[in-house]
N, C-alpha and C positions, 0 to 999 in steps of 0.2 A: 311740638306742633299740635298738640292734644286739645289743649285747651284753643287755640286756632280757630281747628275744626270746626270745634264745641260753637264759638263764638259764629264764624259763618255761618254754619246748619241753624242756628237760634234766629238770624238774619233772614235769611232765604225763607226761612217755614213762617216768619213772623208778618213778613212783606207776603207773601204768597196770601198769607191765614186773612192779614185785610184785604188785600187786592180783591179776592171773591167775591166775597160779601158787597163789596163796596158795586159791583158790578153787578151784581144779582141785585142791589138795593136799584139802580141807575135804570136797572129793566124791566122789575113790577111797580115801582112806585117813584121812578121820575126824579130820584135823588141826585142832587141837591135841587133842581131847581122848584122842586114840590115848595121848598122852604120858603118862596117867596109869594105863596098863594095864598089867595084867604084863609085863613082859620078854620072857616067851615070847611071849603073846599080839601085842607090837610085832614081836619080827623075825619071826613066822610070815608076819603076814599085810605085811611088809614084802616079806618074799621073794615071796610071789605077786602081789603087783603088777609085778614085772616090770620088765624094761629102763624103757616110759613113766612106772611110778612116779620112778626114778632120773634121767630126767632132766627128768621136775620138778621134783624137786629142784635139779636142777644148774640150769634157769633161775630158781628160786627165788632161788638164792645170785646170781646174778649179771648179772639186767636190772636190778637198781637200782643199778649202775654208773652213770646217770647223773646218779644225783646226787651224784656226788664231783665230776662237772666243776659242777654247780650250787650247789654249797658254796662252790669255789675261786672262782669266779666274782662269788658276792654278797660272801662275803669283800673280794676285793678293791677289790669298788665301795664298801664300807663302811667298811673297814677305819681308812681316815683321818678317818674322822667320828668313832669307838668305841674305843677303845682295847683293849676288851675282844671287839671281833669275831676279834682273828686269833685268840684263846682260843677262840672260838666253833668257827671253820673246822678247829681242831687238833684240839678234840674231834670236830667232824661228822664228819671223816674218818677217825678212829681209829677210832671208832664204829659206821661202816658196814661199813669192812674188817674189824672181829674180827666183826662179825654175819655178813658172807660167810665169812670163813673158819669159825666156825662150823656154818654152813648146809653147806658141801660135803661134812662129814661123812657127810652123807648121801648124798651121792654116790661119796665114793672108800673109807672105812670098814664103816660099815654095809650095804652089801650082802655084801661080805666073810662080817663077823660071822654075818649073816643065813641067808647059804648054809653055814657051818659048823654053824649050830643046827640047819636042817631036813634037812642030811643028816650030823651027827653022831651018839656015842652019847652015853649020859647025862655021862660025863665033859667030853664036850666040852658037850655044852649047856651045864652048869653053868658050865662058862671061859667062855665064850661070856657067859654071861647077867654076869659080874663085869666079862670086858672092856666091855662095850655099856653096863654101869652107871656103871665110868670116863670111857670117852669121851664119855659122853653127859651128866654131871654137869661134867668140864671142858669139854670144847668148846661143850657145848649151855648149862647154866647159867651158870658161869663167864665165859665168854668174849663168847656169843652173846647171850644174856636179861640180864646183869647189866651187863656192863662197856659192852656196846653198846649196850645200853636207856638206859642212863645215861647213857652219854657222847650220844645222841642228844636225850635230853630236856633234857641241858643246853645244846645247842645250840639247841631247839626252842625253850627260855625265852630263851637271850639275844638269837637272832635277832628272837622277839618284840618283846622289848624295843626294840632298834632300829625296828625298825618302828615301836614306837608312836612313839617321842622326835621319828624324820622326817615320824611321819605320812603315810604312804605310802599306806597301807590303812583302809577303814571298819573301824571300832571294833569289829563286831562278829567280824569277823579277828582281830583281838588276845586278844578274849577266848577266839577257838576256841583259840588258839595255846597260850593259858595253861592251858585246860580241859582240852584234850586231852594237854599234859605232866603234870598233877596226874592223871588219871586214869587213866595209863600208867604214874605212879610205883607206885599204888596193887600194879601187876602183881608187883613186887617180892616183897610177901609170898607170892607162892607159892614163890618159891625160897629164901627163907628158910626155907619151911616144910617144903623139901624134906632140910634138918638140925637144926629146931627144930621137929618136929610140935605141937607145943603154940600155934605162935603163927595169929591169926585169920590165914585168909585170903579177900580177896576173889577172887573167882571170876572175874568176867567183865570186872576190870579189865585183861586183856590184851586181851582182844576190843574192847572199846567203845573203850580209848584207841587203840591202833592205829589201827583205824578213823578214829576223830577225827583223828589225826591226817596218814594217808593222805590224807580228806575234806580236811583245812587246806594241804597241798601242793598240792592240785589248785586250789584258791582262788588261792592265793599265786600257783600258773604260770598260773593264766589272767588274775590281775591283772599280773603281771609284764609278758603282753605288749603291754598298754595303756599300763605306766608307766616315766617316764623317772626316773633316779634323777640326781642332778646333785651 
């Protein structure tokens, strides 16, 4: 049951380590929907949040570090059952580090960018407003939203899966596992829509999937430390 434990406790403090931050982002600086404001209007009122905005960020990116040792971890206990978990554990992990590396943007770029637009001139704003629209469409869409979101939710579906085949978990786990990867996929169209204006997008399927999903990790780590995988 050691390892279990290990696995839950890595779950819980990892879901806990974002939840925070992500809430503390949502309450000085409007996060996510800052992201759909002008440019200027993003680095101005970035810059006056200050050093503590910045390193909310910076624990944003980097308390859910533990769930990379909780990946490697179930992984392994699974891996001889499933042929398709170490798939699983490749993507979980690729997934989380391009979503960190993503996320520090905001910590070592963007305040940068930030401080050049409120004390630049108009030339510089303007540079300013194309670089923060590169870095912020590769690191932040590209990288972070797309290839992380993905590579996560397919992790979040196979690991499912496993679960249900071992039976590990009440039923109604399974289902959260699968609900909250379909409606986390849904998040997609907004970054498509951020080079095809034309196509629908759903709104607050980044919000509620996360969440679900957040909510399905905290399940998982507190069932984890009741159950023995064998």
């Amino acid at each position: 049951m050691k390892t279990e434990k290990t696995i839950g406790i890595l779950l819980i403090v990892g879901a806990i380590g974002v939840l925070v931050p992500y809430t503390i982002l949502t309450i000085i600086f409007d996060y996510p929907n800052i992201l759909r404001q002008e440019t200027g209007i993003i680095l101005t009122k970035f810059h006056d949040g200050g050093n503590s905005l910045i390193w909310t960020w910076w624990a944003f990116a980097l308390l859910g570090l533990p769930f990379l040792g909780a990946y490697v971890l179930i992984g392994q206990k699974l891996e001889k059952e499933f042929y398709f978990v170490r798939w699983a554990t490749t993507l979980g992990v690729i997934g989380l580090l391009v979503q960190m590396i993503g996320l520090l943007r905001w910590t070592f770029v963007v305040p940068v960018l930030a401080n050049d637009f409120v004390s630049g001139n108009e030339v510089t704003r303007e540079a300013v407003k194309v670089a923060f629209q590169v870095i912020h469409q590769y690191g932040g869409v590209v990288l972070g939203e797309h290839i992380g979101q993905l590579f996560t939710i397919a992790w979040t579906i196979m690991m499912t899966s496993a679960f249900a085949r071992l039976k590990l978990f009440p039923k109604w786990t399974i289902w959260l596992g699968y609900i909250a990867s379909f409606i986390y996929l849904l998040a997609q169209t907004e970054l498509f829509a951020t080079v095809m204006p034309a196509i629908t997008v759903i709104d607050l399927a980044g919000f509620v999937g996360s969440t679900l999903w957040i909510i399905w990790l905290l399940v998982i780590g507190a069932k984890m430390l009741r159950t023995k995988i064998d």
